[in-house]
C-alpha positions in Angstrom: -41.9 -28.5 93.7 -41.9 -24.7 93.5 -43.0 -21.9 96.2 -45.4 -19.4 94.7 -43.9 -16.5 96.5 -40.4 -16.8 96.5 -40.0 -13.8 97.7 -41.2 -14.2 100.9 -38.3 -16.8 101.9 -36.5 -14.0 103.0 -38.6 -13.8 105.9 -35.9 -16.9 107.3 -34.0 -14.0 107.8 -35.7 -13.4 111.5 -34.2 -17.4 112.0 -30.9 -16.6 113.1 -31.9 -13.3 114.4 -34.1 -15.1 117.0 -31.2 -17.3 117.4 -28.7 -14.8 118.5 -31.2 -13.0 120.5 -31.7 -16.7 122.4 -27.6 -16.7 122.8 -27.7 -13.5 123.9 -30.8 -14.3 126.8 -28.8 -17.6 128.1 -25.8 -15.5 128.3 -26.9 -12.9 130.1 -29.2 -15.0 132.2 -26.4 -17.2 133.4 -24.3 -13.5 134.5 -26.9 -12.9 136.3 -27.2 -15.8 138.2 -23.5 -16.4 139.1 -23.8 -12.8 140.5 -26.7 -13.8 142.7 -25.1 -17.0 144.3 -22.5 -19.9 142.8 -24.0 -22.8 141.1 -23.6 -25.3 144.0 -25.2 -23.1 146.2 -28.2 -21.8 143.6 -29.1 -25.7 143.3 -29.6 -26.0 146.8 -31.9 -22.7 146.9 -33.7 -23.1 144.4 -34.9 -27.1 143.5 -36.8 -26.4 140.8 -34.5 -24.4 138.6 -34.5 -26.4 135.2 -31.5 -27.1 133.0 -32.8 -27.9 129.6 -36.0 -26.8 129.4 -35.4 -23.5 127.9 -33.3 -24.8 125.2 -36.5 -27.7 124.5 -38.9 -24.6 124.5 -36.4 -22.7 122.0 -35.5 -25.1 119.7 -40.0 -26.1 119.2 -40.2 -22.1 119.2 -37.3 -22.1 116.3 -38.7 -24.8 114.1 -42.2 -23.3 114.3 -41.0 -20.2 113.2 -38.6 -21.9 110.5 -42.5 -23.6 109.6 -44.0 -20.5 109.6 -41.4 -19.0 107.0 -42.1 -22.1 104.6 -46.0 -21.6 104.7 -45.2 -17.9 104.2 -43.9 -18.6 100.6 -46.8 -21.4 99.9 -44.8 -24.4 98.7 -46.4 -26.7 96.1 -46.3 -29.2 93.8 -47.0 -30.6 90.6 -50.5 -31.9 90.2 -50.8 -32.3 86.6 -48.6 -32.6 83.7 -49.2 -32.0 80.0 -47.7 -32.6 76.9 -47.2 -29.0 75.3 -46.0 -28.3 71.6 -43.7 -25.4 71.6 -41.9 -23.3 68.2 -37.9 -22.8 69.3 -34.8 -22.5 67.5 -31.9 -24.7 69.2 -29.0 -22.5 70.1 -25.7 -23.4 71.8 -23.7 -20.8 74.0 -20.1 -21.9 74.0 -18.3 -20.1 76.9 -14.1 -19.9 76.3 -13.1 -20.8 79.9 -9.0 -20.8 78.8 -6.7 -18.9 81.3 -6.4 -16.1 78.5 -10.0 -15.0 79.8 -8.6 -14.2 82.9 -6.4 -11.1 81.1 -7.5 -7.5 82.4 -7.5 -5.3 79.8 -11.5 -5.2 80.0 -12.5 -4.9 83.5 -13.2 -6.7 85.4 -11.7 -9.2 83.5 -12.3 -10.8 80.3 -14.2 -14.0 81.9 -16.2 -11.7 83.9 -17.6 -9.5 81.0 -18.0 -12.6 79.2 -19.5 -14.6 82.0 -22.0 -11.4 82.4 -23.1 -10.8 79.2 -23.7 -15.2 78.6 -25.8 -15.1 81.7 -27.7 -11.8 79.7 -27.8 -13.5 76.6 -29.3 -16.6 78.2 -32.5 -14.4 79.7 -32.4 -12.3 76.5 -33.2 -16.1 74.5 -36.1 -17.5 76.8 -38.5 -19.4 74.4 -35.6 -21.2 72.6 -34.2 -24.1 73.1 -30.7 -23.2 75.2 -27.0 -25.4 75.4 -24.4 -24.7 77.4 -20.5 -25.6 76.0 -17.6 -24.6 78.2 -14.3 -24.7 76.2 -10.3 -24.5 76.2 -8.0 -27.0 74.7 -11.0 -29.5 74.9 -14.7 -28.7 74.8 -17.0 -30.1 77.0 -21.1 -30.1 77.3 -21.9 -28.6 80.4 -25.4 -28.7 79.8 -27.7 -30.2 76.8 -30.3 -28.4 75.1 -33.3 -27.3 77.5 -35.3 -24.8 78.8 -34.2 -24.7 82.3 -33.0 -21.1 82.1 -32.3 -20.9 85.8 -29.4 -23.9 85.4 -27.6 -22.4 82.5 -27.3 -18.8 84.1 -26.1 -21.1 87.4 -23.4 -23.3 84.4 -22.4 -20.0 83.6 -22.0 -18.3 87.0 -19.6 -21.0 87.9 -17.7 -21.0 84.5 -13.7 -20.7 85.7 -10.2 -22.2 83.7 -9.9 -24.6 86.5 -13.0 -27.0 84.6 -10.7 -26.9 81.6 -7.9 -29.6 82.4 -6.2 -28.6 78.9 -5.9 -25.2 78.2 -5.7 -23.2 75.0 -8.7 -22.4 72.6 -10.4 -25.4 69.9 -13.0 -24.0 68.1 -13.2 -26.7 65.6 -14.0 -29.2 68.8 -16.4 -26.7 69.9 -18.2 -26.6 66.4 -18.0 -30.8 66.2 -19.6 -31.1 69.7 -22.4 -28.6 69.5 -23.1 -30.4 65.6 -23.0 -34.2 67.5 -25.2 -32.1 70.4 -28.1 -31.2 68.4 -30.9 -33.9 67.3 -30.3 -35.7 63.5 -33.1 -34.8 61.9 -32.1 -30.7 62.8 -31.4 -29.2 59.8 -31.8 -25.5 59.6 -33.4 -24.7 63.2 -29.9 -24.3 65.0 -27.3 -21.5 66.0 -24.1 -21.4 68.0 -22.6 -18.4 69.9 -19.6 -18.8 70.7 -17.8 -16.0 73.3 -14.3 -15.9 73.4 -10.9 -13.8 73.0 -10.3 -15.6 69.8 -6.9 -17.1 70.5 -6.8 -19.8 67.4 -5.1 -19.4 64.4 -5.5 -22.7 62.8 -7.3 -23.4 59.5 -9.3 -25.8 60.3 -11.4 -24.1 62.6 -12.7 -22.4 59.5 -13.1 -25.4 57.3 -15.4 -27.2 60.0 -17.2 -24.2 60.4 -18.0 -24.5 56.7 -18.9 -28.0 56.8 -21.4 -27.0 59.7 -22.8 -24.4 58.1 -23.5 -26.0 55.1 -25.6 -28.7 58.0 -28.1 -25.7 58.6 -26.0 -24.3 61.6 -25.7 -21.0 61.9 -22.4 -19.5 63.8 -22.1 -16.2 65.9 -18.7 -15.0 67.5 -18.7 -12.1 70.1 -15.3 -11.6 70.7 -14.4 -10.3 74.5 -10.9 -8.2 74.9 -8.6 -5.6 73.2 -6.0 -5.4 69.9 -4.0 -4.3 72.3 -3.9 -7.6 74.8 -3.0 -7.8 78.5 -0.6 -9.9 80.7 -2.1 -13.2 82.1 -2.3 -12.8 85.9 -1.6 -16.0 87.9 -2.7 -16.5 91.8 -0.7 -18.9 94.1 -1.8 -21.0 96.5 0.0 -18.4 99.3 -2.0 -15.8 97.8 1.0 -14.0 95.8 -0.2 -12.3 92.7 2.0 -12.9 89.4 2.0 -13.3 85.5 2.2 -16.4 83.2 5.3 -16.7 81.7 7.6 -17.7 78.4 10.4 -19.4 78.5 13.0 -16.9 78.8 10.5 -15.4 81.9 8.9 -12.6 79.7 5.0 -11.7 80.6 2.9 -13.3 77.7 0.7 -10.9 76.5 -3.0 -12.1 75.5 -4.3 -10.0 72.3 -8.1 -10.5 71.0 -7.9 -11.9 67.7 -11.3 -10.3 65.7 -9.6 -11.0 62.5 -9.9 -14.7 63.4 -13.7 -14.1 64.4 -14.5 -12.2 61.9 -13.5 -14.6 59.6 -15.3 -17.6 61.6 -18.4 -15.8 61.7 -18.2 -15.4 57.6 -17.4 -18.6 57.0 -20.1 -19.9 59.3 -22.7 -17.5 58.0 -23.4 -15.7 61.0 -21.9 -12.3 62.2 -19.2 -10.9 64.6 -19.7 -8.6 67.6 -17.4 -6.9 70.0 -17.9 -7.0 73.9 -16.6 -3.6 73.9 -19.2 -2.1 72.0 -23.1 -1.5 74.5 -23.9 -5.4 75.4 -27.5 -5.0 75.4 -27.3 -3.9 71.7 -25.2 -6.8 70.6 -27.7 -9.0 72.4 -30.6 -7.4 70.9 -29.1 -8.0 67.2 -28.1 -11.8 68.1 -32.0 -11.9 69.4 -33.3 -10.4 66.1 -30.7 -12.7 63.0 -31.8 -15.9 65.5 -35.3 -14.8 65.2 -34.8 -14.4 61.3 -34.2 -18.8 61.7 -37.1 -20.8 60.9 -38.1 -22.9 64.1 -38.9 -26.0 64.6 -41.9 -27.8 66.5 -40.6 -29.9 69.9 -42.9 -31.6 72.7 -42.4 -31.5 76.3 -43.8 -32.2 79.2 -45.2 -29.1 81.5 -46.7 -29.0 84.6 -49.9 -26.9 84.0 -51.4 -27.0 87.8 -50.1 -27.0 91.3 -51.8 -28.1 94.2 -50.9 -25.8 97.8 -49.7 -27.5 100.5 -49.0 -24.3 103.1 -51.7 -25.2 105.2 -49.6 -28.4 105.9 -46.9 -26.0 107.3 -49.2 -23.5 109.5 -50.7 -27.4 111.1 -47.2 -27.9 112.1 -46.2 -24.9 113.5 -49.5 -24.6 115.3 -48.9 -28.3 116.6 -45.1 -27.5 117.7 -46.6 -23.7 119.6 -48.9 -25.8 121.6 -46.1 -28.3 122.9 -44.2 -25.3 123.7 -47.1 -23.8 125.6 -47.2 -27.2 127.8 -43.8 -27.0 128.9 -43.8 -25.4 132.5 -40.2 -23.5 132.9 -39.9 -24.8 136.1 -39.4 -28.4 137.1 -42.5 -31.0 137.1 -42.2 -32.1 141.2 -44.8 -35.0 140.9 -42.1 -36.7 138.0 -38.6 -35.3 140.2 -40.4 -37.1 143.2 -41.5 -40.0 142.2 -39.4 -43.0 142.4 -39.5 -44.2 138.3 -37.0 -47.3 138.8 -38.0 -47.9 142.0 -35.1 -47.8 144.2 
């Protein structure tokens, strides 16, 4: 399901406009009537005042318009499906989501620029196959290899340290799981990109990425902070703003390690960029060395016609406008008259 012009949903907009102008009517309608004579009194004067009938009227006016505003946008849905071969080279974005992202010393803050320039990267690789890995201590696959675009820059919107139950930074897990992600038989069709501060200094980070590069993956770092680090700010539940801590109560202080990425990237045949530099140019060289990689040919299943169901919408709205037009504001005296139970 799909609406062709998305655009025009914002027309709901006049939905709760009409709905505060409605508040606004009953309030000042019922001012107006305590000023003219109390309640008990106004019954008595006037039989047939009605009490629900504007609100009926309203709420049929409300869901016509709300009708309207679908029809507006032309909703539809798949008709037909086909089976289309495509060319793509499978890449994985892996995402560091440790509390070390969190450090300021690129503004906003380092998960922000990273976070941005992921969700930029993603739209700057349409037409290959796209992973998402969020990582700390542990990695985890937040979302297989697709081509749903929209969901991975929604994964990577959402991307904070509290999905990461162990903290610190694994690349070797991150390599291992994007290697057990892709498909057996790929070979030499597949990239990872991994965007991080770099905080690892163990070995064997570098000896898996050999072993995975020597499997036909390629491996990109873009590292995302400063030589010169930052403190780690913390946020209470009470809102109180500190610093993580050592254990004689000193700030740590989070440095970008591009030694470390450098050296990952080498060893994993790919290249090294820094977030500091113009993002669209690092995107735009990670978009030409993937093009350089030989794709591969996958099937899936595309739905290559849609069938319009707006006039479905405008029925409705139509059949809910002529209800409305039945209902007298005042009070039907042949059904307040007649005895229905027959006392």
């Amino acid at each position: 399901m799909r609406f062709e012009y998305v655009e025009h949903l914002y027309s709901l907009i006049t939905v709760p406009i009409v709905i505060l102008l409605f508040l606004v009517f009953m309030a000042l309608r019922k001012k107006a009537l305590a000023s003219f004579s109390e309640s008990s009194t106004l019954n008595k004067l006037v039989t047939d005042l009605p009490r629900y009938k504007h609100l009926v009227k309203f709420l049929l006016f409300s869901f016509a318009l709300l009708s309207l505003c679908f029809a507006f946008a032309n909703p539809q849905w798949g008709a037909k499906t086909e089976k289309v071969k495509q060319k793509s080279v499978d890449v994985f974005i892996a995402l560091d989501i440790s509390t070390s992202m969190l450090a300021e010393d690129v503004r906003p803050s380092r998960l922000d620029r990273a976070r941005k320039f992921a969700e930029n990267l993603a739209d700057g690789l349409k037409g290959e196959r796209m992973g998402l890995i969020l990582f700390a201590g542990n990695a985890y696959l937040q979302m297989p290899l697709t081509v749903d675009y929209a969901a991975a820059s929604l994964f990577i919107k959402s991307a904070n340290p509290n999905m990461a139950p162990t903290q610190g930074t694994d690349f070797a897990e991150v390599i291992d799981l994007a290697e057990a992600s892709y498909e057996e038989n790929n070979k030499q069709h597949k990239a990872l990109v991994i965007i991080t501060d770099g905080e690892n200094h163990e070995e064997k980070a570098l000896n898996v990425a050999e072993e995975a590069t020597a499997n036909g993956l390629l491996i990109f770092t873009v590292g995302v902070g400063t030589a010169e680090g930052d403190r780690i700010p913390i946020v209470y539940q009470n809102g109180q703003r500190d610093y993580k801590r050592d254990k004689t109560g000193n700030p740590v202080i989070s440095k970008m390690n591009p030694s470390m990425l450098t050296e990952l990237a080498t060893r994993g045949n790919g290249a090294y960029f820094n977030l500091q530099e113009n993002s669209d140019a690092v995107i735009k060289e990670l978009r030409k060395r993937i093009d350089k990689i030989e794709k591969r040919d996958f099937e899936q299943r595309s739905i290559t016609e849609y069938k319009s169901y707006f006039q479905y919408f405008i029925g409705f709205t139509l059949l809910l406008l002529l209800i409305d037009s039945l209902i007298n504001y005042r009070k039907n005296r042949t059904i307040a008259e007649k005895d229905i139970f027959g006392v």
